[in-house]
C-alpha positions as CSV (number, residue, x, y, z in Angstrom):
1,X,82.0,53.9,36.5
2,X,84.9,56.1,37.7
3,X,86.1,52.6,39.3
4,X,86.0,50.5,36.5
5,X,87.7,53.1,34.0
6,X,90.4,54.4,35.7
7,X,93.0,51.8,35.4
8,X,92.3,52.0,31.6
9,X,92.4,56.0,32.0
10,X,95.4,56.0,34.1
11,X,98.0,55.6,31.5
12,X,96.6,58.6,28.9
13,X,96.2,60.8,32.0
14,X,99.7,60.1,33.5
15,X,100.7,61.1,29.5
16,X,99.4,64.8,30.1
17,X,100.9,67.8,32.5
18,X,99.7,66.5,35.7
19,X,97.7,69.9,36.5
20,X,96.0,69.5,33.2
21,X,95.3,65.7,34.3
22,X,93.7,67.1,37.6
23,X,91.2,69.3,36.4
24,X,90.1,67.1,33.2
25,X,89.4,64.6,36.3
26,X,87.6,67.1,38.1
27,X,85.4,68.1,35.0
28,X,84.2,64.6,34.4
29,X,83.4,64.4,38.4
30,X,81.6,67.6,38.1
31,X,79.6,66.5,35.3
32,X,79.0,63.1,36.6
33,X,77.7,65.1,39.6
34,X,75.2,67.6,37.9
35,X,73.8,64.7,36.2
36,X,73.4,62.3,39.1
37,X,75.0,59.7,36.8
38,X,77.9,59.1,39.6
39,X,74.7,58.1,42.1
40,X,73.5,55.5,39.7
41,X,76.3,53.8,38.4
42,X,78.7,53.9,41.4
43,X,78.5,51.1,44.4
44,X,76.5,52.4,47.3
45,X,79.2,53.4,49.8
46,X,80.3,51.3,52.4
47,X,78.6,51.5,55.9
48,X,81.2,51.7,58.7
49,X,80.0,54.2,61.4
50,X,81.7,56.4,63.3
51,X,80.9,59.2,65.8
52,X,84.1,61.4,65.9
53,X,84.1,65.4,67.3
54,X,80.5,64.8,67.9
55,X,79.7,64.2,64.1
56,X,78.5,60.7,62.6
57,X,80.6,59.9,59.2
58,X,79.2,57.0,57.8
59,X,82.6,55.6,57.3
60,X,85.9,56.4,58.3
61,X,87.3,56.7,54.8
62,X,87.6,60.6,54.1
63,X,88.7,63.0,50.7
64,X,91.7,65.4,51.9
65,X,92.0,68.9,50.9
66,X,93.8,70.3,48.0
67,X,91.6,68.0,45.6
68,X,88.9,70.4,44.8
69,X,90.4,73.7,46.3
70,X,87.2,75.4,44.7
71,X,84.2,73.3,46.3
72,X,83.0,72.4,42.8
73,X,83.0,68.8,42.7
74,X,81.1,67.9,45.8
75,X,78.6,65.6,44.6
76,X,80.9,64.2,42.3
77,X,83.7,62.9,44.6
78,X,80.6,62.0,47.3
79,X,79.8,59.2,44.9
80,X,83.0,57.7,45.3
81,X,82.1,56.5,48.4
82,X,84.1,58.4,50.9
83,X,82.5,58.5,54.5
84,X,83.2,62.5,54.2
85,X,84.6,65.1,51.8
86,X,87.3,67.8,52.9
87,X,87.5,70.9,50.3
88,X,89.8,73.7,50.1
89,X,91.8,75.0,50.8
90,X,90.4,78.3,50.5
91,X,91.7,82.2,51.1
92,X,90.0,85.4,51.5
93,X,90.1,87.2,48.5
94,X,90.9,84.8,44.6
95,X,94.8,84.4,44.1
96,X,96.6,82.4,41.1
97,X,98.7,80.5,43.4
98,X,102.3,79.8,42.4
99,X,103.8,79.7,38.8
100,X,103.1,77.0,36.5
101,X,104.6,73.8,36.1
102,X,103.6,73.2,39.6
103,X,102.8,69.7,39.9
104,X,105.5,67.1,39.4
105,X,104.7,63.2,39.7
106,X,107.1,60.6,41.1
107,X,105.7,57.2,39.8
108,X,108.7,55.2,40.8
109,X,107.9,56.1,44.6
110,X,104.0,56.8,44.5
111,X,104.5,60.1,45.0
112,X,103.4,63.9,44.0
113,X,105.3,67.3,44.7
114,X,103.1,70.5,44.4
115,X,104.1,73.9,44.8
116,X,100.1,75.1,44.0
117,X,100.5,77.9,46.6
118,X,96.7,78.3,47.6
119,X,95.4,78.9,44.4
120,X,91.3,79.4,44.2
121,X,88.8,81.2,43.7
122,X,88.1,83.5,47.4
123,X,86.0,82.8,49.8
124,X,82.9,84.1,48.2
125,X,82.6,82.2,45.2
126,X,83.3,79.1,47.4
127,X,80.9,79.1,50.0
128,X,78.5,79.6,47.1
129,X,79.8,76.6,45.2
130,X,79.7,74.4,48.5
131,X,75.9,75.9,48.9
132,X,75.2,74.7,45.3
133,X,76.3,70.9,46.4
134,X,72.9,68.3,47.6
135,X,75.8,66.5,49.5
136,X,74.4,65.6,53.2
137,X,77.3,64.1,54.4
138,X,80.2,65.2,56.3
139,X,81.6,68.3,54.9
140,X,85.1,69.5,56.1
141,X,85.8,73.2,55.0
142,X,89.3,73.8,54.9
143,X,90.6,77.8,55.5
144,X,94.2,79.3,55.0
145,X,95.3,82.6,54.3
146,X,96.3,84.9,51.2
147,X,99.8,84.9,50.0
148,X,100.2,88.5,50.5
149,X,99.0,89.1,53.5
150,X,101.5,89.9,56.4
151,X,101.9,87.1,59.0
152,X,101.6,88.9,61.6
153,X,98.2,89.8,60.5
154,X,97.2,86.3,59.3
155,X,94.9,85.7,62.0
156,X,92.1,88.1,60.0
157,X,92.2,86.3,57.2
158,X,91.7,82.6,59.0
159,X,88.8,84.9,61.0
160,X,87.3,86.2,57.7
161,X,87.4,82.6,56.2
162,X,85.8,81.0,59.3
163,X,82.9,83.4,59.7
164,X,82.3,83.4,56.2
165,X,82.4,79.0,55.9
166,X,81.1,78.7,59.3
167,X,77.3,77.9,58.6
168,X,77.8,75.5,56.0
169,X,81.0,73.5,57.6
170,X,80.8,70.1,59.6
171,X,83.5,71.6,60.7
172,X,86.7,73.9,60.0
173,X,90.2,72.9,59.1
174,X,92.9,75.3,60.1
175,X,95.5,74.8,57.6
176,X,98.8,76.1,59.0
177,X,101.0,73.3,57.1
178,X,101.2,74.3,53.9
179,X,105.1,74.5,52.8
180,X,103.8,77.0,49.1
181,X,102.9,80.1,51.2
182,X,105.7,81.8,52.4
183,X,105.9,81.9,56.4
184,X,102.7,79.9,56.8
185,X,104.9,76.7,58.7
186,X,105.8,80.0,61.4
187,X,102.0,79.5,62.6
188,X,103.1,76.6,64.0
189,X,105.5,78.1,66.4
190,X,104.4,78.1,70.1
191,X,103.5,82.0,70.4
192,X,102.1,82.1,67.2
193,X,99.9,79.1,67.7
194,X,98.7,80.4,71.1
195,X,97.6,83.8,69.5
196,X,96.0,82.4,66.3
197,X,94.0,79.5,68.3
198,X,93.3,81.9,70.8
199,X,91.6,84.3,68.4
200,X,89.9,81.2,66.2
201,X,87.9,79.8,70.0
202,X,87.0,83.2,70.9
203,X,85.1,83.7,67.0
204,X,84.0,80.2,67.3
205,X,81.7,80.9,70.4
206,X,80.3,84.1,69.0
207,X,79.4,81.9,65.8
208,X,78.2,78.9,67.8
209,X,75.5,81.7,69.5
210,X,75.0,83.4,66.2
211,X,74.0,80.2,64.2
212,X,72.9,78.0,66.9
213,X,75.4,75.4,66.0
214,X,78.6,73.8,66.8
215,X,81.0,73.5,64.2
216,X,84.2,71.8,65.5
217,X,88.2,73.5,64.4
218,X,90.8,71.0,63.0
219,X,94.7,72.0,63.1
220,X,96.0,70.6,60.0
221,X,100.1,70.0,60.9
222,X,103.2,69.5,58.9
223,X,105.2,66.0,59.0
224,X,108.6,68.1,59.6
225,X,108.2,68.6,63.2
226,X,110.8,67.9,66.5
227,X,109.6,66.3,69.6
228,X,109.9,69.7,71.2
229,X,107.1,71.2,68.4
230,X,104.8,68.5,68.7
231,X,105.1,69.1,72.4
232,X,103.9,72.5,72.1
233,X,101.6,72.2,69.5
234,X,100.0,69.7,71.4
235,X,99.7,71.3,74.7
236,X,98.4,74.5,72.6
237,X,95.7,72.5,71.0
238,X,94.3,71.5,74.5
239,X,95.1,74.5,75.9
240,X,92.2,76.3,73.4
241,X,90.3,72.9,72.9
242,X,91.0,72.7,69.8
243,X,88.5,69.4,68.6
244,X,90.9,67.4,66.1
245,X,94.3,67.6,64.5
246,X,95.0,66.2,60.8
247,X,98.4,65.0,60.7
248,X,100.0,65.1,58.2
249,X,100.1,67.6,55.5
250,X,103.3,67.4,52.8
251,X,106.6,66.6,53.8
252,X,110.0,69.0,52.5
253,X,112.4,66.0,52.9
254,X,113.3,64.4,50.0
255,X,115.4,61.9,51.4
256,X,112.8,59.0,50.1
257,X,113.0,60.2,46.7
258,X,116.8,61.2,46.0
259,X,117.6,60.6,42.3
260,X,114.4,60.3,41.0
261,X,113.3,62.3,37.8
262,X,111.6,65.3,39.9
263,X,112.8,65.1,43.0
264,X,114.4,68.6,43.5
265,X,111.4,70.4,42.7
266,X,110.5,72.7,45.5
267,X,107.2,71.9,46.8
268,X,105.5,69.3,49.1
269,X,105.9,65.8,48.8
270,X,103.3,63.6,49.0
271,X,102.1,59.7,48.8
272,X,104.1,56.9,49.9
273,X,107.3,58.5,51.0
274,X,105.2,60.6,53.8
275,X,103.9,57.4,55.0
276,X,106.2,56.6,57.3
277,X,106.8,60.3,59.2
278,X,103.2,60.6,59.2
279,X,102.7,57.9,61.1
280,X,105.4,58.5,64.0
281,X,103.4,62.4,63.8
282,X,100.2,60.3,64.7
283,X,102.0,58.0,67.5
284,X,103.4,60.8,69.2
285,X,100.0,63.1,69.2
286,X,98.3,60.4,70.1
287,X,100.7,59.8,73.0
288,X,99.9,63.1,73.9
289,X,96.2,63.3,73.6
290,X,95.2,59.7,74.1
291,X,91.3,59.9,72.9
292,X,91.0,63.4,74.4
293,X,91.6,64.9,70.9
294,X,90.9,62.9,67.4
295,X,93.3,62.3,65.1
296,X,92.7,62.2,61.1
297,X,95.4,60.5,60.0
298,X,96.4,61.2,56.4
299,X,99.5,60.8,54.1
300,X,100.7,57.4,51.8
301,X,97.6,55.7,52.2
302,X,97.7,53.1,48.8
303,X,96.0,50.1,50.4
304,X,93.6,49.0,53.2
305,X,96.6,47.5,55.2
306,X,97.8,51.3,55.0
307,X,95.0,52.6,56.1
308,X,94.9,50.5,59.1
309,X,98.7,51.1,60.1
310,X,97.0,54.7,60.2
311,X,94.1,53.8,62.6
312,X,96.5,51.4,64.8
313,X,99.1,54.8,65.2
314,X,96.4,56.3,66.7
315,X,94.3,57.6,63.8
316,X,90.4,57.7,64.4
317,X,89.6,58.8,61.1
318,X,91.7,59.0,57.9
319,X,92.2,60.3,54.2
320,X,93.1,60.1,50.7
321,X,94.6,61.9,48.6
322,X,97.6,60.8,46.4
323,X,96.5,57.1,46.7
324,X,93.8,58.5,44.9
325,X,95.3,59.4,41.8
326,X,97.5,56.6,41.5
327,X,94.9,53.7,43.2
328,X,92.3,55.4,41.9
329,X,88.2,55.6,43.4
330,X,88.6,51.8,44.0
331,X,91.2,52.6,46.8
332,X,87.9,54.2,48.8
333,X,86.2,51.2,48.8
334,X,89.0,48.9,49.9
335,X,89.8,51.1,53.0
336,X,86.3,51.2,54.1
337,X,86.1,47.8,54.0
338,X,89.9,47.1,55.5
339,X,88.6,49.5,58.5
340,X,85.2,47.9,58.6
């Protein structure tokens, strides 16, 4: 259904405020969801195994945060196809995020900027959502931490998020990449790395004992990083053992985009002009890591061939999330099959 429409909905839903756009799209997925219509009408997904972190996705084609930020639309977007579905990102306690306009699109380069800024509904409200989902697939759950807390005391909150997701994840996604909350990119640094990791292992084991299961942690990592930073994040991620890194969240360069309608709204970019930087991110990780640590490669994938420039980088997994809004649910399909 959602396949076959969208090229004819594209054009009135590129004609509204792109925010509005976003959640008129999740609505119709949530529906489709409740009602199971999605299952029936949709093409079954496309069967490419693949055993990564211990975990089995059915194919290698996943949804990246930020899409549904509230865990709503599980069973919707699962009927896209995707070989697992990454919500979030999700804080503590509710916030509004940042002031509105904060989406921007780019058409002319494929491209989004958002300046959301975490915006959700706490962590209470979505773990019960995610419970409320029949998805049996793959579930990422993707933690960060509330605008006004300190970040020197940022650590609780990613400790109250992971206990709190923790028996209902596949497994965790440590978002430290976001460029809308003030300070977050300083997790990244080498001391602050150490200590947060450091403090996320030592909770994981207690909630491995507690709940009987493993649930691997996923560093999520911005584009805009030196040799010398993806040294140490790498050697920090090994270090704690650390199961997976996604690479890469939004980029602050606008040096792809220059003159376009848009293009000096603060905010990260996304689609095809992060393409390119997130795929020298994954060559250099994966330089690093070889297959000791899985990579999820995401950032500018609009095509199949995309998606296996990702995988040949060094990706073993990847995802969608711009492509998504201007490929549409067919761009699942063809990257399944392209990585098939």
């Amino acid at each position: 259904m959602f396949s076959s429409l969208y090229p004819l909905a594209r054009g009135p839903l590129f004609r509204m405020d792109p925010e509005d756009a976003h959640h008129l799209t999740l609505s119709m997925l949530r529906a489709s969801g409740r009602t199971g219509l999605a299952s029936l009408v949709m093409p079954r997904p496309v069967d490419a195994p693949r055993t990564v972190m211990g975990l089995a996705f059915r194919n290698p084609v996943g949804l990246a945060a930020g899409l549904d930020k509230e865990g709503s639309c599980i069973d919707g977007l699962a009927s896209l196809g995707f070989g697992f579905i990454e919500v979030g990102t999700v804080t503590p306690r509710a916030q509004p995020g940042n002031p509105k306009p904060r989406m921007f699109r780019l058409p002319d380069a494929h491209a989004l900027i958002n300046r959301l800024g975490f915006n959700n509904g706490g962590v209470e409200q979505f773990v019960a959502n995610v419970q409320a989902a029949n998805y049996k697939g793959i579930l990422g759950l993707n933690i960060g931490k509330n605008a006004d807390t300190p970040i020197e005391r940022a650590a609780d909150d990613y400790l109250f998020c992971l206990e709190r997701v923790y028996p209902f994840a596949s497994y965790v996604t440590i978002n430290i990449s976001s460029p809308n909350t003030k300070n977050l990119r300083q997790l990244q640094g080498a001391g602050e790395l150490d200590a947060l990791l450091a403090a996320l292992k030592d909770k994981q084991q207690r909630l491995d004992d507690l709940h009987a299961k493993h649930v691997p942690l996923v560093l999520k990592i911005a584009p805009d990083l030196d040799d010398a930073q993806i040294d140490d994040i790498a050697a920090t991620v090994l270090r704690h053992g650390i199961e997976g890194v996604i690479a890469t969240n939004t980029t602050l360069s606008r040096a792809a985009v220059v003159g376009l309608p848009h293009a000096e709204e603060s905010g990260g970019l996304s689609g095809r002009p992060v393409f390119d930087a997130s795929n020298e991110i994954i060559r250099k990780l994966y330089q690093r890591f070889g297959r000791d640590v899985p990579i999820i490669g995401v950032g500018g994938i609009l095509s199949g061939g995309d998606a296996q420039q990702k995988i040949a980088a060094g990706a073993a997994l990847v995802q969608l999330y711009t492509g998504l809004i201007y490929r549409g649910p067919a761009l699942v399909r063809e990257c399944a099959r392209a990585l098939a």
